[in-house]
N, C-alpha and C positions, 0 to 999 in steps of 0.2 A: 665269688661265693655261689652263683647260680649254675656255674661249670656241673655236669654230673662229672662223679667220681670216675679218677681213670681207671680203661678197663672195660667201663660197660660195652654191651651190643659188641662182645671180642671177635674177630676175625676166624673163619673156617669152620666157622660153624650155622649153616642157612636158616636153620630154627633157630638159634639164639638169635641170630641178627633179622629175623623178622620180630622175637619180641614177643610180649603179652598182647590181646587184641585190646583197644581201648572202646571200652564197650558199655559202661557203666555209666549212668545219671544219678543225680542226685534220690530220686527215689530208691533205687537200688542200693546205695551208699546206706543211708538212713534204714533199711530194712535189715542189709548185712550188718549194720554198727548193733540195732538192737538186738539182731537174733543172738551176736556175740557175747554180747553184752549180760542180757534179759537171761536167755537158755544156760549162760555160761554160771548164774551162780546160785540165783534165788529161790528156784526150786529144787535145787540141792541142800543149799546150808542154811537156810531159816532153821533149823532146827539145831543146827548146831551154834549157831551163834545167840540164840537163845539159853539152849545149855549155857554158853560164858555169862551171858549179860543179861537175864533174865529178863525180866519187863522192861530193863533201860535197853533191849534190842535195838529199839529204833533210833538210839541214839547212837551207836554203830553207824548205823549207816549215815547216820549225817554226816558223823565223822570223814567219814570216808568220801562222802560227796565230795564233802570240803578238799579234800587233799586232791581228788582229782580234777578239779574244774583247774588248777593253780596249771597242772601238767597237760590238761585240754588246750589250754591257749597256745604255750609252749608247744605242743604237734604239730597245731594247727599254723605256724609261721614258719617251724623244719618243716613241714611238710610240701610247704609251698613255694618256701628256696629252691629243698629237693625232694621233686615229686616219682621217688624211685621204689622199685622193692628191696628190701631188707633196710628199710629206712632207718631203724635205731645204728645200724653200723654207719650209714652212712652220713649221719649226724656227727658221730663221734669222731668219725674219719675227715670229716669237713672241717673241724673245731681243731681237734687233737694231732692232725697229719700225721697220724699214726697206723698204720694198716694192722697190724697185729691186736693193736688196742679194739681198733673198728670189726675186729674179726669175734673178739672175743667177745663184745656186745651182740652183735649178730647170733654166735652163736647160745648166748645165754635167752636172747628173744625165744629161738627156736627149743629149748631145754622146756622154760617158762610157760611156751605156750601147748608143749608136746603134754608137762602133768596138768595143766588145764583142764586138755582134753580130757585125761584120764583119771582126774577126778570127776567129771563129766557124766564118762563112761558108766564109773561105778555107781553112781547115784541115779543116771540112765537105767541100770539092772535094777535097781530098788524098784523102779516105778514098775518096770517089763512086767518084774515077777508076779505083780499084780494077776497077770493075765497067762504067763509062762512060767510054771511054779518049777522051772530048770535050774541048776547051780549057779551059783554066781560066776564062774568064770566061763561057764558056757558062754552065758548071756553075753556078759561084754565081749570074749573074744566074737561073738554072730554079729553084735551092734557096731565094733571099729573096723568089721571088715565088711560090712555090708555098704558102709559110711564112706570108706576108700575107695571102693568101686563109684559110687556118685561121683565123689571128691577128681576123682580123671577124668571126668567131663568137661568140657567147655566150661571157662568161668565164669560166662552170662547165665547157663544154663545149671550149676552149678549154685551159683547166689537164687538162682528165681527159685529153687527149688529149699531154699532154707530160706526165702523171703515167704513163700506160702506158713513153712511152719513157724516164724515169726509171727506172723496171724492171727495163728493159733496159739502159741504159747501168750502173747500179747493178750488174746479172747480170754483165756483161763484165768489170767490176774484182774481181769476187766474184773468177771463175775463176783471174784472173791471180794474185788472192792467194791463191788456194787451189794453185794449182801452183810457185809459187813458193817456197811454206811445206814443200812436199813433196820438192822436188826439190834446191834452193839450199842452201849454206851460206852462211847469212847474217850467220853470226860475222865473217867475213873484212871485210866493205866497214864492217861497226859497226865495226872494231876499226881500220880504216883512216881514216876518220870522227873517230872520239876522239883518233890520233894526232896530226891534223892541226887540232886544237882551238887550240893553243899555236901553231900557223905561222901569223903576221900576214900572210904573201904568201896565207895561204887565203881570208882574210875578206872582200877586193874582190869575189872573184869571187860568193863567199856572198851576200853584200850588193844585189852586180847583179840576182844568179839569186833573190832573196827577192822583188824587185820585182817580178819575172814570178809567183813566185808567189801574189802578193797581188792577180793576174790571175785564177790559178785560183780564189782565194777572193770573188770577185766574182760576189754573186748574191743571199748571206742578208737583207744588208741592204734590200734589195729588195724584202723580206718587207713592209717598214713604206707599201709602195705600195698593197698588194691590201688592206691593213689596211680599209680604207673597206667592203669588200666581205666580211670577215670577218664571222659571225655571234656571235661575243662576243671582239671586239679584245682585251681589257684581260686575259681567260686564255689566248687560243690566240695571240696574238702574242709575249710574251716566250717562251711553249712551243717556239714554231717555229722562233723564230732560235737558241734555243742548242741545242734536238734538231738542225737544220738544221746551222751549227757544230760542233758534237762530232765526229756522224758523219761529218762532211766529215773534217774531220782527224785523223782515225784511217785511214780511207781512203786516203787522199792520204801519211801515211807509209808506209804498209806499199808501195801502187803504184811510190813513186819510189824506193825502197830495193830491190826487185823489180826495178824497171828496170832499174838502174846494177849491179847485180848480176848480172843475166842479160846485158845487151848492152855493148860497151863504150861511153863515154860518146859520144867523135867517132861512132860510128855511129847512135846515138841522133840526137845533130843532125843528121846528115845526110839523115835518116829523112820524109819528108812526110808516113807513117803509125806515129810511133814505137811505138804501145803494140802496134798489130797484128805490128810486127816482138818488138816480147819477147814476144807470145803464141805468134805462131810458133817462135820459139827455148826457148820452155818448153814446148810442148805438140805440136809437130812438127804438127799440124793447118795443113789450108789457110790463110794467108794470109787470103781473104775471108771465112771465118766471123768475126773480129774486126774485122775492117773493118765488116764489116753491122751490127754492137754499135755500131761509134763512129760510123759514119752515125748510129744513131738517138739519141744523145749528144749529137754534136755538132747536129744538126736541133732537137732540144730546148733545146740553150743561145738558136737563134737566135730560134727562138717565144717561147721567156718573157722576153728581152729585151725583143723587138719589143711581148710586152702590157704591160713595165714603161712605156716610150717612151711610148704611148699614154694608160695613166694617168697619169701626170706633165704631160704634154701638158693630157689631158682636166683635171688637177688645178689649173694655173695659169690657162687658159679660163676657167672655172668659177670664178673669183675675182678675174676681169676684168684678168688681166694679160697677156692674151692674146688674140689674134680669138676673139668667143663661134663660130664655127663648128666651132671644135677642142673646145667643151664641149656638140657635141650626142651624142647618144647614138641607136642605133637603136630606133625605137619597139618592138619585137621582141625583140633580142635584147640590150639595151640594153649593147651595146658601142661605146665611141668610134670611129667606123667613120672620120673626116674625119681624128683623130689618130694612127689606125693606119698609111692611106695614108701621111701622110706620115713616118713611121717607117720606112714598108720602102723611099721612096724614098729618105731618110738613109743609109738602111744600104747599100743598094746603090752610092751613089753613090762611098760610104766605101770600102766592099768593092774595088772598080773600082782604085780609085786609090793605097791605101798599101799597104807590103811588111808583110808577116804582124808582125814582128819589132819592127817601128815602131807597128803600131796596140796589139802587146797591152803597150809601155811605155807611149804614150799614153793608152786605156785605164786604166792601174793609176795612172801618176802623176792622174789624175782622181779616180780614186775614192779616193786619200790627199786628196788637196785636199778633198774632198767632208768627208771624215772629220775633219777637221783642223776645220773649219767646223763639224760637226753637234757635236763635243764642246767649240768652245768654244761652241756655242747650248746645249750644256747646263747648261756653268759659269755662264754669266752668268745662266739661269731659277734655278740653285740659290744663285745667291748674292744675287738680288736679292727672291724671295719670303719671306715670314717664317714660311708654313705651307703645307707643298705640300699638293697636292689629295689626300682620301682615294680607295683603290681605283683605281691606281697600282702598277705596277711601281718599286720604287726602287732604285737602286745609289748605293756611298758615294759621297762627294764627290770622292775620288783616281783614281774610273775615270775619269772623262770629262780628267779630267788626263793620265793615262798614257795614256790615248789621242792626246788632241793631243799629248806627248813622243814617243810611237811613230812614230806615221806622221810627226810632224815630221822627225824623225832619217831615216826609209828617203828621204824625199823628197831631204835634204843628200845622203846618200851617192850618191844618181843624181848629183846635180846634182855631186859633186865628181868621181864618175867619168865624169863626160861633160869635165868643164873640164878634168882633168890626165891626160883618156884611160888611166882604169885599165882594167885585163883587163874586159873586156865578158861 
């Protein structure tokens, strides 16, 4: 079970078979898992998942923690089996001995994480217009393609440059929680919150608004993509996704409990720059010093998407399930430069064409399917071996369960509030 999948490092090709550079430490890891993470969802959809779940926002996202810590453990043990890119295939491909199966997971990572991006993008232009009062598909088509140029960098150089705007997206939630803390009573929306624990008319809307937030939580797992390029996978990968994790949600309560607190919830939704407006409203400062925060936030979620797409891409090339042209790499800066292009034209294309609203449900219901997938390729590796391999991350046997239970359950309730059209 430790074998990488055959295939890899294929013959006749010098750049494929020199490979990704392994170049990443654990700080780099934990920098890339936040920016993906952090950038990828919070200073987009606070407002819209407020719209569903009004003051019970924050109970969204616990939700949502919850399902993903179950699916964190679970990476964090595929990851360390196999520490390859396009890792969701090749989990499936380990467990399933299925190539087709392993190809179609693969490809649905890269679908998943191409509307990411471009929900990203679009909530990216919200913030820009701030300061570039240009059309909205200006904006995003100048932001995904100024992004892609970065994105064919070196991937050391590449991560450091979306670990600086981690920094800074990271600084902007600081502030919000630091003025929030100071200024708020934040008894009143807890205590409204716990009221409304026991009202079953609460929990559709909970349940809708968990979905989005399991958008914002889209990013950790991602961790297990760069694994290939990690300089010791098997300590700094399980370190990354749960440091990555933790800190996400700790973060992410305090932000949406701040928000719903400071703004009322309908003006939240109505918001195309929601966190800039509770900054504003907490700290009476311009407007565009928050904005300039979640420009480099939101710019960040759309780069480390775009380098996930690319290793994944480069991951199934590279193991012949794919044109070997997508598994060359640049003799230089040996980044997948063929699988990058066509990632930022995915994203753009995506960008263009769906409403913010629609790509970041599509988005989230992907990456439960995803999930749903990688923990039962866990069940089936832990239940068919008779000694797992030493030197190994392991979790019990019930997480990779309660992960498939988890995300099976959020995926039912979309799917029930979409068929008897509950509160959205």
């Amino acid at each position: 079970m430790n074998r990488e999948p055959s295939g890899s490092r294929n013959s006749g090709n010098p750049a494929a078979i020199a490979g990704l550079a392994r170049s990443l430490g654990l700080t780099h890891a934990v920098l890339y898992g936040l920016g993906i993470t952090i950038g990828a969802g919070i200073y987009v959809l606070v407002g819209l998942a407020a719209g569903r779940a009004g003051v019970h926002a924050p109970l969204a996202f616990l939700m949502a923690a919850l399902i993903m810590g179950f699916s964190a453990a679970t990476f964090a043990e595929l990851g360390t089996r196999l520490p390859v890119a396009a890792s969701e295939a090749a989990y499936v491909e380990a467990a399933f001995r299925r190539k087709r199966v392993a190809l179609a997971v693969g490809l649905l990572s890269v679908v998943t994480s191409a509307i990411s991006a471009a929900t990203i993008a679009v909530g990216a232009a919200g913030y820009v217009s701030v300061f570039l009062p240009l059309p909205k598909p200006v904006l995003v088509t100048g932001i995904i393609l100024l992004l892609g140029a970065i994105a064919t960098r070196a991937t050391l150089q590449a991560v450091s440059i979306a670990g600086v705007m981690t920094v800074i997206e990271v600084a902007g939630l600081a502030i919000i929680i630091a003025a929030g803390l100071w200024m708020l009573d934040l008894g009143t929306p807890i205590q409204v919150m716990a009221s409304g624990l026991a009202d079953a008319a609460v929990w559709p809307g909970v349940a809708s608004a968990a979905l989005l937030a399991v958008f914002a939580f889209i990013g950790f797992e991602h961790l297990v993509n760069v694994s290939e390029e990690m300089k010791d996978q098997r300590r700094t990968l399980p370190r990354a996704l749960f440091i990555t994790l933790g800190l996400t949600g700790v973060i992410y309560a305090l932000v949406v409990l701040i928000a719903v607190a400071a703004v009322p919830p309908a003006e939240l939704a109505g918001s195309s720059a929601p966190l800039a407006l509770v900054f504003q409203r907490l700290t009476g400062w311009p407007l565009g010093l928050m904005s300039a925060i979640a420009v480099a936030a939101t710019l960040n979620g759309i780069l480390v998407n775009m380098i996930i797409i690319a290793r994944v891409l480069y991951g199934l090339a590279d193991r012949g399930q794919l044109p070997k042209g997508l598994a060359q790499v640049h003799p230089e800066t040996r980044a997948p430069v063929m699988a990058t292009l066509l990632a930022v034209v995915a994203i753009l294309m995506l960008a263009l064409a769906v409403p913010l609203a629609g790509l970041a449900d599509l988005a989230s219901i992907g990456t439960l399917l995803i999930f749903v997938l990688v923990n039962v390729a866990l069940i089936v590796i832990k239940w068919r071996e008779e000694r797992p391999p030493p030197d190994i991350f392991r979790c019990p046997f019930w997480v990779p369960v309660a992960g498939v239970v988890t995300s099976s359950a959020l995926l039912v309730v979309d799917i029930a509030r979409r068929v008897w059209a509950l509160p959205a």
